[in-house]
C-alpha positions as CSV (number, residue, x, y, z in Angstrom):
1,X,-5.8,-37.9,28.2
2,X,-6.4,-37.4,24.2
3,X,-4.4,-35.5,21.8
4,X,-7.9,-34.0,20.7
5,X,-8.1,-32.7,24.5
6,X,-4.8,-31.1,24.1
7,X,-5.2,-29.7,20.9
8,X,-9.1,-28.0,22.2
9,X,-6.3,-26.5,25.5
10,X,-3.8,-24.8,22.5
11,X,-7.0,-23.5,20.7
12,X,-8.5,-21.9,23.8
13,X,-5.3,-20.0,25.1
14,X,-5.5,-19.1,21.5
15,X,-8.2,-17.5,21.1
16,X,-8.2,-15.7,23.9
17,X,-10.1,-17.9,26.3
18,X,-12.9,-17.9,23.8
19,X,-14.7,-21.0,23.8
20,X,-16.8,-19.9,20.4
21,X,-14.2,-19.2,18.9
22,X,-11.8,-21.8,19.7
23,X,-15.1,-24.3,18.7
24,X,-14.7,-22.8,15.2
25,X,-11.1,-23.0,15.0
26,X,-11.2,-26.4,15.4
27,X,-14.9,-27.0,13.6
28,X,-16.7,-28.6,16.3
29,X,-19.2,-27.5,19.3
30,X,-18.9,-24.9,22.2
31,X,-20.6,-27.7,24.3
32,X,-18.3,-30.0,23.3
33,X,-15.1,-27.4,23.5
34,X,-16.2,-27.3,27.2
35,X,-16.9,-30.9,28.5
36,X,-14.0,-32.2,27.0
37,X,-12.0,-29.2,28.6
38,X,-13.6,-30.1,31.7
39,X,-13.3,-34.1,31.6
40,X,-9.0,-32.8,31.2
41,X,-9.2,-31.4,34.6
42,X,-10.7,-34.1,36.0
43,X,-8.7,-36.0,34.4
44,X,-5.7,-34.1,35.6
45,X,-6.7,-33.0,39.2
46,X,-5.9,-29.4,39.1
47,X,-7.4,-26.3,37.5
48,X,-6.2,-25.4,34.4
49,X,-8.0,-22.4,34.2
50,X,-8.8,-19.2,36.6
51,X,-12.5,-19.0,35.7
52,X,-15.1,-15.5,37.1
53,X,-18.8,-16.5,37.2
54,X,-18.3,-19.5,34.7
55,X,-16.0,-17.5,32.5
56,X,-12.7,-18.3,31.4
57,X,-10.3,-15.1,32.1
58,X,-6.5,-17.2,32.2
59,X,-4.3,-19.9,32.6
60,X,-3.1,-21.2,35.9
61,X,0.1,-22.3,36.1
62,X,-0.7,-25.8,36.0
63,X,-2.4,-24.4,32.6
64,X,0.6,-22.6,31.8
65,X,2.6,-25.8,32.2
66,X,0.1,-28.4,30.4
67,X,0.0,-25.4,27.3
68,X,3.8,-25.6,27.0
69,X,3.9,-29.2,26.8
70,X,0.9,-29.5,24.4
71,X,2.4,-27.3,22.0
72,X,5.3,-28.7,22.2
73,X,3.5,-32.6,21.7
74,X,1.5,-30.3,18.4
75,X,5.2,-29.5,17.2
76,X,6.7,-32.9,17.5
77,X,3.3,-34.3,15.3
78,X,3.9,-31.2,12.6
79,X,7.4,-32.2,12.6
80,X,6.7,-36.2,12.2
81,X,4.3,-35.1,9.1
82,X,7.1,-32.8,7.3
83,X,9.9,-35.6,7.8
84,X,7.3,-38.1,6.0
85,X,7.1,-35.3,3.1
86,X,10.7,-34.0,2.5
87,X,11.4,-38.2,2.1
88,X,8.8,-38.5,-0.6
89,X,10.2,-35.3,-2.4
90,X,12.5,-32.3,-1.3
91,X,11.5,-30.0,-3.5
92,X,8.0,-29.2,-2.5
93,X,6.0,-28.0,0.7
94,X,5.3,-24.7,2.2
95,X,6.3,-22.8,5.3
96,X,5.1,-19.3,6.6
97,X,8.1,-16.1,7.3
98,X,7.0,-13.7,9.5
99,X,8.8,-10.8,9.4
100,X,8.8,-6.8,9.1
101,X,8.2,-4.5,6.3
102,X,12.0,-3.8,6.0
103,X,13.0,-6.7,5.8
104,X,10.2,-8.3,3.6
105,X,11.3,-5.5,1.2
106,X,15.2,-5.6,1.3
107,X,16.5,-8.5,3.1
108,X,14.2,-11.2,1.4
109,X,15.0,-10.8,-2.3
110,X,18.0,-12.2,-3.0
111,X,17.3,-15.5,-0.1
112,X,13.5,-15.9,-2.1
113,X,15.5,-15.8,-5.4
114,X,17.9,-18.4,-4.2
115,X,15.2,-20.9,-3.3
116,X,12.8,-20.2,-6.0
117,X,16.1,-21.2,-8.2
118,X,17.2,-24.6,-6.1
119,X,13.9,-25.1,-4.4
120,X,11.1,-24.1,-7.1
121,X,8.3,-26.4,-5.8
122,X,8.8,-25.3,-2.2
123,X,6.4,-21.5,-1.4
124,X,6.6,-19.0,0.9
125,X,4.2,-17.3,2.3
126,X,5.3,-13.7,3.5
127,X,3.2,-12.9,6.4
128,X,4.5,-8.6,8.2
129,X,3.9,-8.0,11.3
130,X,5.3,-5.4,13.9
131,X,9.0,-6.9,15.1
132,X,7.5,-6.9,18.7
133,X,4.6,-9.6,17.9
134,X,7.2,-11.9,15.8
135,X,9.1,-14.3,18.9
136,X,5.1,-15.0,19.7
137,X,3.8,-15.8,16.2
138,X,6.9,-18.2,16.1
139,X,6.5,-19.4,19.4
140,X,2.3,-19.4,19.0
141,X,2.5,-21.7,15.6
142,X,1.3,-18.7,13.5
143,X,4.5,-18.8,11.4
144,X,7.6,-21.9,10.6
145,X,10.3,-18.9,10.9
146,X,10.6,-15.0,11.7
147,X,12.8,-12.5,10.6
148,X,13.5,-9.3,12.5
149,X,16.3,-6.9,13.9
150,X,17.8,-7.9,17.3
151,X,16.1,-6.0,20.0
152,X,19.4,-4.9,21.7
153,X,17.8,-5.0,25.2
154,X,15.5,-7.7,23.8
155,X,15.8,-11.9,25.5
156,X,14.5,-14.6,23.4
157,X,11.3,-16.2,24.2
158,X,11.9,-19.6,26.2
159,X,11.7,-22.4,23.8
160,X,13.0,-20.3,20.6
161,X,16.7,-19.9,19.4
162,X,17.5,-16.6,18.0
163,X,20.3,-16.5,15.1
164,X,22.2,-13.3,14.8
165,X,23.3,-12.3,11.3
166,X,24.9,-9.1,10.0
167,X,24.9,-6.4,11.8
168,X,22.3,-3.6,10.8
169,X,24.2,-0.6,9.6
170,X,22.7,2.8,10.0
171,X,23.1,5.8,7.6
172,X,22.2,9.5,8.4
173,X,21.0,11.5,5.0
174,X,20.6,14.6,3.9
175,X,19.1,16.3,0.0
176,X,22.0,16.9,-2.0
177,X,22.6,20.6,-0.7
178,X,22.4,20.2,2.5
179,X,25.0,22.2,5.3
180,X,25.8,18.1,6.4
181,X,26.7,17.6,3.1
182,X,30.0,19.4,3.1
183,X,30.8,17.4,6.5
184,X,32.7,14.3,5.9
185,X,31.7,13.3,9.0
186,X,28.1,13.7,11.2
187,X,27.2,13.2,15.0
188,X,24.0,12.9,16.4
189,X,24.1,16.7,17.7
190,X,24.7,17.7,13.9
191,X,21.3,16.4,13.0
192,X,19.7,17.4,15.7
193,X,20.3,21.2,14.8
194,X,18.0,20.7,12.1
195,X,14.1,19.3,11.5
196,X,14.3,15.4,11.8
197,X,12.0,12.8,9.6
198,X,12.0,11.0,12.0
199,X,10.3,6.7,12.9
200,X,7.5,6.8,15.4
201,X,8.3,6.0,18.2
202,X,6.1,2.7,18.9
203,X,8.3,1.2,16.6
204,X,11.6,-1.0,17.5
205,X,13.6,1.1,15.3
206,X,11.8,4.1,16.7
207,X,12.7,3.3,20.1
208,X,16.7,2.6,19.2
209,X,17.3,6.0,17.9
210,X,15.2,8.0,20.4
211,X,16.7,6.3,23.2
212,X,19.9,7.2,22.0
213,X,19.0,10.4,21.4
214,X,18.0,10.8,25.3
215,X,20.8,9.1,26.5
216,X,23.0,11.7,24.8
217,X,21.3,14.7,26.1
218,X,19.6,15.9,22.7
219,X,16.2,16.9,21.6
220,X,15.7,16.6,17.9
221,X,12.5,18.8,16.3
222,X,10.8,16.1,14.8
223,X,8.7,17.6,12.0
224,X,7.5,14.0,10.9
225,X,6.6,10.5,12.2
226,X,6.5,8.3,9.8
227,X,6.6,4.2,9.9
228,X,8.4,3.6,6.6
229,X,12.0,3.8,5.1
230,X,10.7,4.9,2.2
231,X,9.1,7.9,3.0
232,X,12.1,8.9,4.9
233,X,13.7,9.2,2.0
234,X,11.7,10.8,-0.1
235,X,10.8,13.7,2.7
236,X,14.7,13.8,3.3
237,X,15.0,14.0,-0.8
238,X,12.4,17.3,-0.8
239,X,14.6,18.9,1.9
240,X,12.4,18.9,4.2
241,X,14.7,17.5,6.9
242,X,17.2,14.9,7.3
243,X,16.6,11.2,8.9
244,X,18.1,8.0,10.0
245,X,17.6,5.0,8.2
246,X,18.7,1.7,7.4
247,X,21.9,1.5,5.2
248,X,20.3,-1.7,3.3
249,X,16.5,0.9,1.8
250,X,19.5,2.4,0.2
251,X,20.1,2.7,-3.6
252,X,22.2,4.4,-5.9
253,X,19.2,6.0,-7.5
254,X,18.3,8.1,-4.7
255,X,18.9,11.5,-4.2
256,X,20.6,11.8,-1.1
257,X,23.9,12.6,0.5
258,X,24.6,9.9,3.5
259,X,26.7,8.9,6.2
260,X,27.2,5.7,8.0
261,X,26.3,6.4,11.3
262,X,26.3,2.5,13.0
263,X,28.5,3.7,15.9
264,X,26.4,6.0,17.2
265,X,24.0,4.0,17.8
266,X,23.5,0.7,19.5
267,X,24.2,-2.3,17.8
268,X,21.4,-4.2,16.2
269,X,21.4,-7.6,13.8
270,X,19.5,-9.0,11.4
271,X,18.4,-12.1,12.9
272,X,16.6,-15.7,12.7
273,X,13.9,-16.7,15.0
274,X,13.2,-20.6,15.3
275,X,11.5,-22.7,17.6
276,X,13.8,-25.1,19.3
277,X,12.0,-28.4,18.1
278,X,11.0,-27.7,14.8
279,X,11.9,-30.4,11.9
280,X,15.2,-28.1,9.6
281,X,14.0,-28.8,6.4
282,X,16.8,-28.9,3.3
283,X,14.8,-26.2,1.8
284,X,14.7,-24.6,5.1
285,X,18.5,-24.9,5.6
286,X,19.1,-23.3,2.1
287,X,17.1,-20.3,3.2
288,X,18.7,-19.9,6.6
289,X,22.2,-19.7,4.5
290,X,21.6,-16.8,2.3
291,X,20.0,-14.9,5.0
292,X,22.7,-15.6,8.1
293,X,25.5,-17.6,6.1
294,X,27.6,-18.0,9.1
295,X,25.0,-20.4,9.9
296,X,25.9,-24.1,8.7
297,X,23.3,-26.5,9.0
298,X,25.8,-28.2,11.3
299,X,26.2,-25.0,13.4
300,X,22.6,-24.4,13.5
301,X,21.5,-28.2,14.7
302,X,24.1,-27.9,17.8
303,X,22.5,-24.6,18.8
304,X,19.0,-26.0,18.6
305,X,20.0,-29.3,20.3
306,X,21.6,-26.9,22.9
307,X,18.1,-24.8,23.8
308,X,16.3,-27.8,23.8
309,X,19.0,-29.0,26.4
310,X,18.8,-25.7,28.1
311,X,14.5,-25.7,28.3
């Protein structure tokens, strides 16, 4: 068995059990993609793929099992590389955050400000994606670290650890105006007498509030679906409804009347996402501690050593 043989495994569950592509990926031949794939289950003595007429279509779980473990093995090697580099010189590298609009817009600025200040040679790349797809670009490679709000039905992804932070406070608003606005307090029933801006409902955030919505027997007029904070509030600002939106898009500046609405609604965090066996750079550390600070770097190794017990 070769490391290359593993590596051309992790590139074709990749791609999607496309051998072209996963030939490009890794800049050699489709031929080649194939025999040594091939010479693996020989190798092996079991299928590692469900194949129709020639075709790759899955992963059998012998394939299943063997993908786990090479990415694992791809991990340890990534790991071995950034341990060699921190030694040489903390203070450079790169790592890739996958994470939501929301949070790329609000939560990130003051943690990126803090490590641009005690790490400037180190660089983040900001990579948004829908909360949904983040466990799996952890999990997949595709990104070091994601950010995201706890899914409160949601189970990490074997082979992750999840670290919840603060919890994510909700705030109804209203334009400055408004009937609500002479209420020092608001239920969900009181905005649901009037035209909701409401998130679609494909989104996480979406789903929370809609679901509770249900659960409470009410059946807001949603004049607007939008996937964005930000136009929330500015549609709320023009009176042309009222919405529900994360406490933290709020500023002074805006024009609105609010009010916290958190337990109403089910409880949701900001949280970490982290594969199990990655290498916790100092840099890496520094960031975890502005965005979750009840995370020590002591607290955070015993929870990784834990999973990796656990898986």
């Amino acid at each position: 068995m070769k490391l290359r043989q593993l590596q051309l495994l992790l590139a074709v569950a990749r791609n999607d059990m496309n051998i072209s592509a996963a030939a490009a990926a890794l800049n050699t031949s489709q031929p080649s993609v194939s025999r040594q794939i091939i010479q693996l289950e020989e190798e092996l003595g079991a299928p590692l793929f469900t194949r129709r007429k020639n075709r790759m279509i899955g992963l059998t779980p012998t394939g299943e099992a063997a993908y786990e473990a090479a990415r694992r093995i791809e991990n340890q090697i990534s790991n071995i590389d950034l341990m060699a580099r921190e030694a040489r010189d903390p203070n450079e590298g790169t790592f890739n955050l996958v994470t939501s609009h929301l949070h790329a817009r609000y939560t990130m600025l003051q943690p990126m400000r803090e490590l641009q200040r005690n790490y400037p040679g180190v660089h983040v790349t900001l990579l948004q994606a829908d909360p949904d797809r983040i466990p799996d670009l952890v999990r997949d490679g595709d990104a070091d670290i994601g950010l995201s709000t706890s899914d409160p039905k949601g189970e990490p992804l074997p082979g992750l650890v999840m670290l919840r932070g603060e919890l994510l406070r909700r705030t109804a608003i209203f334009a400055k105006g408004h009937p609500l606005a002479k209420k020092r307090e608001v239920t969900l029933a009181d905005l649901c007498e009037y035209d909701v801006i409401g998130y679609n409902h494909r989104s996480r955030t979406g789903r929370i509030i809609h679901e509770a919505l249900e659960n409470a027997g009410l059946h807001p007029r949603i004049s607007v679906k939008v996937n964005d904070s930000d136009v929330i509030k500015a549609y709320v600002a023009e009176g042309l409804g009222v919405g529900i939106v994360p406490e933290i898009t709020l500023s002074p500046h805006d024009a609105l009347v609010t009010r916290d609405i958190t337990h109403l609604l089910p409880k949701s965090h900001i949280c970490v996402i982290l594969r199990d066996d990655m290498h916790l750079r100092q840099s890496l550390v520094a960031l975890l501690s502005t965005i979750c600070p009840q995370w020590s770097a002591g607290a955070l190794r015993r929870k990784m050593r834990k999973a990796q017990v656990g898986s």
